[in-house]
N, C-alpha and C positions, 0 to 999 in steps of 0.2 A: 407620299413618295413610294413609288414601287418599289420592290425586291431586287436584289440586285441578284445574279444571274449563279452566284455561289450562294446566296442566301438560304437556308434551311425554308421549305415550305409544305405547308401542311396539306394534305390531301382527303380526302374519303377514301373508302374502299373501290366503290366505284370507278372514282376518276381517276386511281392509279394505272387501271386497263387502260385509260384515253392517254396518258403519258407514256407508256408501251409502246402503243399503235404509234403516236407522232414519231416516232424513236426510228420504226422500222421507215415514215414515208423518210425522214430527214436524209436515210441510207440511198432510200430509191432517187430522193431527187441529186441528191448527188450524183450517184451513178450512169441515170438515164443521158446525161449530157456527155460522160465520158464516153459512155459506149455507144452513141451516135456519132462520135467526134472518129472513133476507130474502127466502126463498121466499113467506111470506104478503103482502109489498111488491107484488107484480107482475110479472107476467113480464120487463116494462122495466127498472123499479128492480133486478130483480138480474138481469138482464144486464150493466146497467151496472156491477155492484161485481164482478163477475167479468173484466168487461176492465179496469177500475181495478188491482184486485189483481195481475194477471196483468201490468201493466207495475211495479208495486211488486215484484215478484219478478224482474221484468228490472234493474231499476234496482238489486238486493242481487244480482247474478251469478244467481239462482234458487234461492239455499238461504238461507236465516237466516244473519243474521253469525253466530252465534252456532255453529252447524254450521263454516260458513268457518273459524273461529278454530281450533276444535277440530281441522278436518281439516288445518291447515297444518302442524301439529303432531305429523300421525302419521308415524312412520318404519315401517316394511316390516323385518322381519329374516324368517329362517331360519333356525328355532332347533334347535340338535342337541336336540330334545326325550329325555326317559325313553322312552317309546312308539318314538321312530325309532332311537333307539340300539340299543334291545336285541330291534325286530321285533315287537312286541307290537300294532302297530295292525293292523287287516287292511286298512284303506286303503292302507298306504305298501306299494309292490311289493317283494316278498321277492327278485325276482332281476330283471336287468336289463330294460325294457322295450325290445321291437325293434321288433314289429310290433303298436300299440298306442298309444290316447293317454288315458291317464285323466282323469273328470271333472276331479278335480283341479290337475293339469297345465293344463288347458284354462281352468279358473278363477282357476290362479294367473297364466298367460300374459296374459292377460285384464287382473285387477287390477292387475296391477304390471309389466305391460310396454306391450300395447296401448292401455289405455284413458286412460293418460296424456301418449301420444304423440298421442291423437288430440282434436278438435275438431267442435263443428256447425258444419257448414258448406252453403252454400248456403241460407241462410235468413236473411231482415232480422232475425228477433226475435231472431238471435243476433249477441254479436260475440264475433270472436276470443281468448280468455284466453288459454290456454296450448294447447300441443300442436303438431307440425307436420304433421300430416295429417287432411284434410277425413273424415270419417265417410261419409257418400253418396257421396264420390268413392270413396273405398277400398272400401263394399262394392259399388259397380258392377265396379269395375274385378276384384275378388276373383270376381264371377258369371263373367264373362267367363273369365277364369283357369279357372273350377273349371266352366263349364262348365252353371252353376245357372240357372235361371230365374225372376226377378226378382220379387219379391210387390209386390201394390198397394200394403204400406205403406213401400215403399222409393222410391215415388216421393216421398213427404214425409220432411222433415230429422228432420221431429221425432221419428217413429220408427226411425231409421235407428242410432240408437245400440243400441236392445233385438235390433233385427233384425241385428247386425255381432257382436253379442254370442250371441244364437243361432245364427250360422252357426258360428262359435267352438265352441259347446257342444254342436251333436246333427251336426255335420259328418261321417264317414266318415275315421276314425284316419287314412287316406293320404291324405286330402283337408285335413285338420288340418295337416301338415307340409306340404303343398302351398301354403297359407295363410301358412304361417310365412316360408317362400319367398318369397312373393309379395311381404308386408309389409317384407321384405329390399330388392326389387329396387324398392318404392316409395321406400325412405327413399335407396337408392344415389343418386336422382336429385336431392335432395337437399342433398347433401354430403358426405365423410368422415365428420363426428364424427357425425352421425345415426345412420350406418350401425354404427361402432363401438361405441356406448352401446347400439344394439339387440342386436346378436352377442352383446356381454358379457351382455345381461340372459338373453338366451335361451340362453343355454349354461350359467350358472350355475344358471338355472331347471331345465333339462335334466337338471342334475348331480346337482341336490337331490331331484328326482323318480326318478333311476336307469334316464334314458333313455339310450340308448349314440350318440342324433344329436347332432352339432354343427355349428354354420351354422358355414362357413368365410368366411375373405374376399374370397369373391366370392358370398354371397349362398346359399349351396346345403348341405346338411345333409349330413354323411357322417357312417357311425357310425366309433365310438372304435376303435380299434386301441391293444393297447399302445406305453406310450410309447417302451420300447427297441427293437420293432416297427417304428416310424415312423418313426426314428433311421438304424435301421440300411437299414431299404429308402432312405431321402434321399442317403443316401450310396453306395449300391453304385448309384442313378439315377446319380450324380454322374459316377460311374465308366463306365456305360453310357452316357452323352451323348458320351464319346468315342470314335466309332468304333463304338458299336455299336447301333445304331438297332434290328433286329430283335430283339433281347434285351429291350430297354429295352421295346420295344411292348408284346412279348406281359407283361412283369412290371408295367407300370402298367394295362393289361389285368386281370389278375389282383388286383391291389389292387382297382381299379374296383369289383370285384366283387365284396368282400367289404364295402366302405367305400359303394355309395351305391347308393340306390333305383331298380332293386328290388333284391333282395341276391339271389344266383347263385352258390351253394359247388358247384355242378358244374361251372360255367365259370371258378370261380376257379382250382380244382384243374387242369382242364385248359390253361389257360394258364401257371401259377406252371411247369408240368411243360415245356410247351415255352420257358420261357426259359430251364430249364437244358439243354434240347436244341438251343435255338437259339446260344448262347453254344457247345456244346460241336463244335457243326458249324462255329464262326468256328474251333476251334483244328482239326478234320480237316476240310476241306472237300470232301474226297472221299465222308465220311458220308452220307448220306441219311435215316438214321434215329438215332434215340436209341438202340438195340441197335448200332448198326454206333461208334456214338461209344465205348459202355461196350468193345466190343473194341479197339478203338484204344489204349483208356485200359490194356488189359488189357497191353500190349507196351512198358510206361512203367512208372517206378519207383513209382507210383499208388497209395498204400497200399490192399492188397486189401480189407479190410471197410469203409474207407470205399467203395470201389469197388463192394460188396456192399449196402450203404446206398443205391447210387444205383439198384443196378439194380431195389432192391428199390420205391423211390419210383417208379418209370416203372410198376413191376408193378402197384402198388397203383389208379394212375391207369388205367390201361388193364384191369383186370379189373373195377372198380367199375361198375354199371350206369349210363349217361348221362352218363360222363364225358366217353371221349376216344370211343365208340363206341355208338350205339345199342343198345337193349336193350327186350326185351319186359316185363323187370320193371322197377317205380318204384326211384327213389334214395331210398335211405336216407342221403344224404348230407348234412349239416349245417355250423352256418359253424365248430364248433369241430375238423369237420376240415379246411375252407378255410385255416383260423385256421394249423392247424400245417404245411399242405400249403406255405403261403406263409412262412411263415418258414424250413420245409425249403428250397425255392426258395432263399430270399436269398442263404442261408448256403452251397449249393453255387454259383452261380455266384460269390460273392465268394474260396471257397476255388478256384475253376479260375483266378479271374483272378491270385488273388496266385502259385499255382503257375507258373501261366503266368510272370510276369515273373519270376520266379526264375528260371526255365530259361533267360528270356533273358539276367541278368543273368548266369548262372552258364556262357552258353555263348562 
């Protein structure tokens, strides 16, 4: 049995845009018959029924109750669809998106995150329903941000919703996530929960589309690291915040740079490499270099193939083109070897530090 026409019914994000669009023809088809019915009346007479009608649509919010009833009623899910489960759609991204914003990201963003946070504003024909951000405020303040130049039809409210919704849609993928930002650092001012309800919608949105950004909470996108990744570098910070500042630097240096815009797997590798050389110069401080520390290490009870491990990590970093040293040929370097470069990192300076206190415990 179908739905009955008050029934509560569930949507995507997607298909909420196509319940929109039907909303505005149901107006026109209405319409188009009255005002041909009054075009033979006189220019005056249907002027008049057009500013009539036009506050009868102010006074119903601007859509039909009947539309209103229906759309209160629609929920938004995420459905693990057939198609998304088993890869079969060519729309949904077969491997993580990094640098990239798909139409459809941008239209689910859209439907189910911004366009219900927002409102007309600056304009008497409208008043405030719902939302807490002005539409013409936010895309002035988004030109400014991105740098855009303003079109005639942003000076009027009325268009400023198609026009916020087009910068959304044909924006430049970095300039999109720049956007996302932005709409971040409006809603901060705010309040808290503003801020948290957006982060939650855009990160879950992010998640479902197989984007690897997440707005943090301060407003700003880093991509995903794994989760025992994050864990473990939180905790070997924890350890570097005491006492060892240049370690520390160059290691959240090196996250930096694998985690935010623009992403840098040549500088991540070459910093992850000096904070195992910087740590290793706190235990010889007569070192000078990451070679003069691995012989230091070489005259200690030092297990040799890890010892062999290390020297080989410094080699890799220093022979690769544009890592630690200029080079006439391009890097071939990428972030799944920043990705490993930096968990190597983690893992030797958290094994020098527990060494380390063992020999002090032991001496």
């Amino acid at each position: 049995m179908s739905a009955g026409f008050l029934d509560p019914i569930t949507l995507s994000g997607y298909d909420q845009a196509i319940v929109a669009e039907r909303g505005v023809q149901y107006i026109a088809w209405f319409c188009m018959p009255c005002a041909q019915l009054l075009t033979g009346l006189g220019t005056f007479k249907y002027s008049v029924f057009v500013v009539l009608f036009y506050h009868f649509l102010l006074k119903i919010k601007s859509v039909p109750n009947i539309l209103t009833i229906r759309l209160k009623n629609v929920k938004i899910i995420n459905m693990n669809t057939f198609s998304k489960r088993n890869k079969f759609d060519p729309q949904i991204p077969q491997a993580p998106v990094v640098e990239d914003a798909p139409k459809l990201l941008r239209l689910e963003y859209w439907s189910r995150i911004l366009e219900p946070l927002t409102y007309i504003d600056k304009d008497t024909r409208y008043s405030k329903n719902t939302g807490v951000l002005g539409r013409k405020k936010l895309l002035e303040d988004l030109c400014i941000m991105l740098h855009i130049e303003p079109t005639d039809n942003m000076s009027d409210s009325w268009f400023c919703t198609d026009e916020l919704k087009g910068l959304i849609m044909d924006t430049p993928w970095y300039q999109f996530y720049d956007l996302v930002e932005g709409v971040a650092k409006e809603l901060e001012l705010l309040g808290n929960a503003h801020s948290i309800d957006y982060r939650n919608g855009v990160n879950e949105t992010f998640e479902n589309n197989m984007v690897v950004w997440r707005l943090n909470d301060k407003g700003i996108l880093e991509r995903v690291v794994l989760q025992d990744l994050q864990e473990k570098a939180m905790a070997v910070e924890n350890i570097l915040e005491q006492g060892f500042p240049a370690t520390l630097q160059h290691l959240r240096k090196a996250k930096g740079f694998v985690t935010n815009l623009p992403l840098d797997p040549e500088n991540a590798i070459k910093e992850a490499v000096s904070a195992v050389e910087s740590y290793g110069r706190f235990l010889y401080p007569k070192s000078s270099t990451f070679g003069e520390v691995i012989k230091e290490l070489r005259k200690t009870p030092f297990p040799s193939l890890i010892l062999v491990m290390m020297e080989k990590f410094y080699a890799f970093a220093s022979s690769e083109p544009g890592v630690r040293h200029g080079s006439s040929i391009s890097s071939t370097i990428g972030l799944a070897d920043a990705d490993f470069c930096l968990y190597v990192s983690i893992a030797f300076v958290d094994y020098l530090h527990k060494l380390h206190n063992k020999n002090i415990e032991g001496s």
